[in-house]
N, CA, C and O atoms as a GROMACS GRO file, in nm:
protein
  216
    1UNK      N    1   8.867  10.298   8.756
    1UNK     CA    2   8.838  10.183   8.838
    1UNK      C    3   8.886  10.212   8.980
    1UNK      O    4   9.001  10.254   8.995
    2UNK      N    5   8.802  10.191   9.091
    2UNK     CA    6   8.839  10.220   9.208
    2UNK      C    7   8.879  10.020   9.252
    2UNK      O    8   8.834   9.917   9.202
    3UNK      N    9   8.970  10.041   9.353
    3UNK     CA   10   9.024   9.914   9.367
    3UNK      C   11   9.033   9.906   9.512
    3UNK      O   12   9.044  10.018   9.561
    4UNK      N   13   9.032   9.799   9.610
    4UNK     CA   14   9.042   9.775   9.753
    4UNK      C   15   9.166   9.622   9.704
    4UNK      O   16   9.156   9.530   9.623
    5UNK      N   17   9.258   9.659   9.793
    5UNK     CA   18   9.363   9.551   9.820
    5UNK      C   19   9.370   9.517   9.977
    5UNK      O   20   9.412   9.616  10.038
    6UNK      N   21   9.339   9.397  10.071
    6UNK     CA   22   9.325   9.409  10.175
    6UNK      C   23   9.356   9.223  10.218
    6UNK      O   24   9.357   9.134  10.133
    7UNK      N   25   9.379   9.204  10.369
    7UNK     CA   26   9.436   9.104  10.393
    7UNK      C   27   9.295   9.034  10.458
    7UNK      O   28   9.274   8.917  10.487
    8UNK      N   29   9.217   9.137  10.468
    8UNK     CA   30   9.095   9.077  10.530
    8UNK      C   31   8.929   9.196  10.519
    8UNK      O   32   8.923   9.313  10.558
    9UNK      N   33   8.857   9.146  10.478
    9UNK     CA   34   8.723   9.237  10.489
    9UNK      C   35   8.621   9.144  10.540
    9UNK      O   36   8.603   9.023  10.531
   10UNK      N   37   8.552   9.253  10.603
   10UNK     CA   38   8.386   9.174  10.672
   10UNK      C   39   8.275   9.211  10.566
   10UNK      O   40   8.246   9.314  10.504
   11UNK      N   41   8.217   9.052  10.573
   11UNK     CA   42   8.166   9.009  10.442
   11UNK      C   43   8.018   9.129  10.428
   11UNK      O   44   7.955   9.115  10.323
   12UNK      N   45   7.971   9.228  10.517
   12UNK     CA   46   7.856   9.320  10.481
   12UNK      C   47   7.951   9.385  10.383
   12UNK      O   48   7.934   9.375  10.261
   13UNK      N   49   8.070   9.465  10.447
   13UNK     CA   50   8.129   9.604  10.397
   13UNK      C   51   8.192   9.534  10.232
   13UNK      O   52   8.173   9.602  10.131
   14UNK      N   53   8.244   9.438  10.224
   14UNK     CA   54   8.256   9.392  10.103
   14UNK      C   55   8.139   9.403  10.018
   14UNK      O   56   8.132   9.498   9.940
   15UNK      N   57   8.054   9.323  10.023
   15UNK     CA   58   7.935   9.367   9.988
   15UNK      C   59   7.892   9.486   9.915
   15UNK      O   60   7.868   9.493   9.794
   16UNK      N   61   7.883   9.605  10.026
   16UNK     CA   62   7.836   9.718   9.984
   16UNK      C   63   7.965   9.767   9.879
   16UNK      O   64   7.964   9.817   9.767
   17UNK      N   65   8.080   9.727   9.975
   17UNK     CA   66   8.140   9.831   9.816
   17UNK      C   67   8.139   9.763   9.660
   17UNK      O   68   8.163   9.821   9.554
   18UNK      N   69   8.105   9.633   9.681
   18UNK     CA   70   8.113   9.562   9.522
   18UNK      C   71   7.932   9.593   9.475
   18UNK      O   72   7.904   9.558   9.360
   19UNK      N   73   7.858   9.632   9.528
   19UNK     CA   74   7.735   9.692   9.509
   19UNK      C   75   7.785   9.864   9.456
   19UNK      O   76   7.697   9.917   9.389
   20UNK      N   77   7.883   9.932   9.473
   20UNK     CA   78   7.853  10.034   9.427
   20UNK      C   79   7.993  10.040   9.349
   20UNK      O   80   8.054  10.135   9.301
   21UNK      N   81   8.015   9.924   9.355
   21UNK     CA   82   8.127   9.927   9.233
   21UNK      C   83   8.251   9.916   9.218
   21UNK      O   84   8.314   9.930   9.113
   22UNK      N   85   8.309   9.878   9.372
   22UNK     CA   86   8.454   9.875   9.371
   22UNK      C   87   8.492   9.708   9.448
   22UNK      O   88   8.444   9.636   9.535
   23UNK      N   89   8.615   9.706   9.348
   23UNK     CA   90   8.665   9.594   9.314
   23UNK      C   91   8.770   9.551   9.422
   23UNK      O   92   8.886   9.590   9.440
   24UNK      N   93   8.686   9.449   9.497
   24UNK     CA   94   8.790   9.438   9.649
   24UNK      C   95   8.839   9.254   9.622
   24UNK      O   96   8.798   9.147   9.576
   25UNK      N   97   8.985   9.337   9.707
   25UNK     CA   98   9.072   9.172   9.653
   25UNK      C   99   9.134   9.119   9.821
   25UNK      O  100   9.245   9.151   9.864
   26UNK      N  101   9.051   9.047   9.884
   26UNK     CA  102   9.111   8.995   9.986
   26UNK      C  103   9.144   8.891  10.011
   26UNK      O  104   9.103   8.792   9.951
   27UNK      N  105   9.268   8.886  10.152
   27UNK     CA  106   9.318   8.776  10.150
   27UNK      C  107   9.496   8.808  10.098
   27UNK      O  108   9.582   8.720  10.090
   28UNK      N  109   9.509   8.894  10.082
   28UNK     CA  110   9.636   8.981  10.014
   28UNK      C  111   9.727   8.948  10.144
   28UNK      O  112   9.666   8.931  10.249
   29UNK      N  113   9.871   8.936  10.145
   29UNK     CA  114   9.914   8.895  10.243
   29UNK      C  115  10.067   8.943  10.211
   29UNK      O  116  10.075   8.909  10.093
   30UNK      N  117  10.197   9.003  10.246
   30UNK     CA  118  10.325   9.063  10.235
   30UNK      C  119  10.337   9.226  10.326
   30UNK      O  120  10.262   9.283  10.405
   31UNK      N  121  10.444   9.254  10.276
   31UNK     CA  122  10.533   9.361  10.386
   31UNK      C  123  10.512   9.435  10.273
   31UNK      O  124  10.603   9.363  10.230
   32UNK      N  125  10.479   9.517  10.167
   32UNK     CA  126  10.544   9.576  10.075
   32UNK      C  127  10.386   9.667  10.004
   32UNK      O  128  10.346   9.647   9.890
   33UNK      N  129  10.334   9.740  10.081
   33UNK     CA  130  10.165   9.787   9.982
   33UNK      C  131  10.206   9.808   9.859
   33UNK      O  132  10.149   9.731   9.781
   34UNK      N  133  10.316   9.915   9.783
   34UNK     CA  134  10.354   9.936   9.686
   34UNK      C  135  10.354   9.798   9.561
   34UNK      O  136  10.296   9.802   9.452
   35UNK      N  137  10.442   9.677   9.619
   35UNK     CA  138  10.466   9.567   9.488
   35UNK      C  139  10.272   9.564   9.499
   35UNK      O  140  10.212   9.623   9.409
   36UNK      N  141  10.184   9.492   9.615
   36UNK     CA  142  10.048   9.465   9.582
   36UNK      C  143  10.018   9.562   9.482
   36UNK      O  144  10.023   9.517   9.368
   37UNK      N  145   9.988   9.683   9.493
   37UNK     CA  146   9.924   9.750   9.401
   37UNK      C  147   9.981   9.733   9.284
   37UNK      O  148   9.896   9.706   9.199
   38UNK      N  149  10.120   9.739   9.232
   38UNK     CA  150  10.171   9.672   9.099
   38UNK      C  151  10.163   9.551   9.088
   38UNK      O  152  10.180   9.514   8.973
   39UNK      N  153  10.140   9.459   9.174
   39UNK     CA  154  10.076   9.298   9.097
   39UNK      C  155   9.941   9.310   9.090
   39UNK      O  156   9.889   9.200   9.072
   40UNK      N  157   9.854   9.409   9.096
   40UNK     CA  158   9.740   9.422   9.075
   40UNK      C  159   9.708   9.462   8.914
   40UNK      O  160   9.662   9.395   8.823
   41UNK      N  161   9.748   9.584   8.920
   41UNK     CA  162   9.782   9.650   8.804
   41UNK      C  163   9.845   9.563   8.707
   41UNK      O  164   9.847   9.605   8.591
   42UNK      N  165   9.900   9.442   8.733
   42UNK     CA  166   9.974   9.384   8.661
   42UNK      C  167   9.909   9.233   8.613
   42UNK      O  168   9.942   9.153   8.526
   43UNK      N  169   9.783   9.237   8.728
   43UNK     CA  170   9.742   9.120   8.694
   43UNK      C  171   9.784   9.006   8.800
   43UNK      O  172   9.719   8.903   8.818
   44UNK      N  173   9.884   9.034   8.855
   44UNK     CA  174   9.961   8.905   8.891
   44UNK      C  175   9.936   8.904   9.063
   44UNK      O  176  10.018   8.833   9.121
   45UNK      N  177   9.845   8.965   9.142
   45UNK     CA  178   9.854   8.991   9.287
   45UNK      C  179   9.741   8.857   9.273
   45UNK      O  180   9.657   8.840   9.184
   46UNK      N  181   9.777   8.750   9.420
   46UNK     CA  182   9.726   8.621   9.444
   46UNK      C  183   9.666   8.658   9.545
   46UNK      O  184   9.735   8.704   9.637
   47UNK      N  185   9.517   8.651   9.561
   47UNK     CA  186   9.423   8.691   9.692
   47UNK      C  187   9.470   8.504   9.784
   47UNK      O  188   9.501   8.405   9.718
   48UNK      N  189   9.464   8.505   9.907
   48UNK     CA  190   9.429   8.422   9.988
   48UNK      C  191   9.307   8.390  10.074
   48UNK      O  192   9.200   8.400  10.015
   49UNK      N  193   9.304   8.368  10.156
   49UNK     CA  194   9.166   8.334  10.252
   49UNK      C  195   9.145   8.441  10.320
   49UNK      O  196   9.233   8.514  10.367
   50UNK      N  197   9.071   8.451  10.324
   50UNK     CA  198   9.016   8.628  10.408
   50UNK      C  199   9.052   8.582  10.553
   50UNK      O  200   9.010   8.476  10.600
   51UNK      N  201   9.115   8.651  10.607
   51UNK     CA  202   9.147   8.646  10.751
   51UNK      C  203   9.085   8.749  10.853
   51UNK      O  204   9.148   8.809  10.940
   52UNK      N  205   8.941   8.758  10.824
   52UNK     CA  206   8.842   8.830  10.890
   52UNK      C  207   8.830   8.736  11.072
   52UNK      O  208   8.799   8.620  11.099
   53UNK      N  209   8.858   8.819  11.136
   53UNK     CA  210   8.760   8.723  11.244
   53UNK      C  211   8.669   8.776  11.336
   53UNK      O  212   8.674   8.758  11.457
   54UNK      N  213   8.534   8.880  11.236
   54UNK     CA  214   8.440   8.897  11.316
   54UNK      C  215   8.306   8.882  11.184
   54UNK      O  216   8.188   8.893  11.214
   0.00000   0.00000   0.00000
């Protein structure tokens, strides 16, 4: 499983990558990339509001 963890994506490029198969979680928000990817893995990572602004 390929995975995207991110605090913000623009809604084409989201798109294309969940079209070819990868599983994007935005809206992700902390100091720490390491715990995200283990609350992912874990089930337990809380997406928020996409904070895209284009």
């Amino acid at each position: 499983m390929i995975a995207i963890v991110s605090g913000k994506g623009d809604g084409g490029a989201v798109a294309l990558l969940e079209q070819a198969g990868v599983k994007v979680v935005i809206g992700v928000v902390g100091d720490d990339p390491r715990k995200a990817v283990e609350d992912y893995i874990k089930g337990d990572l809380e997406a928020g509001q996409n904070v895209c602004d284009h």
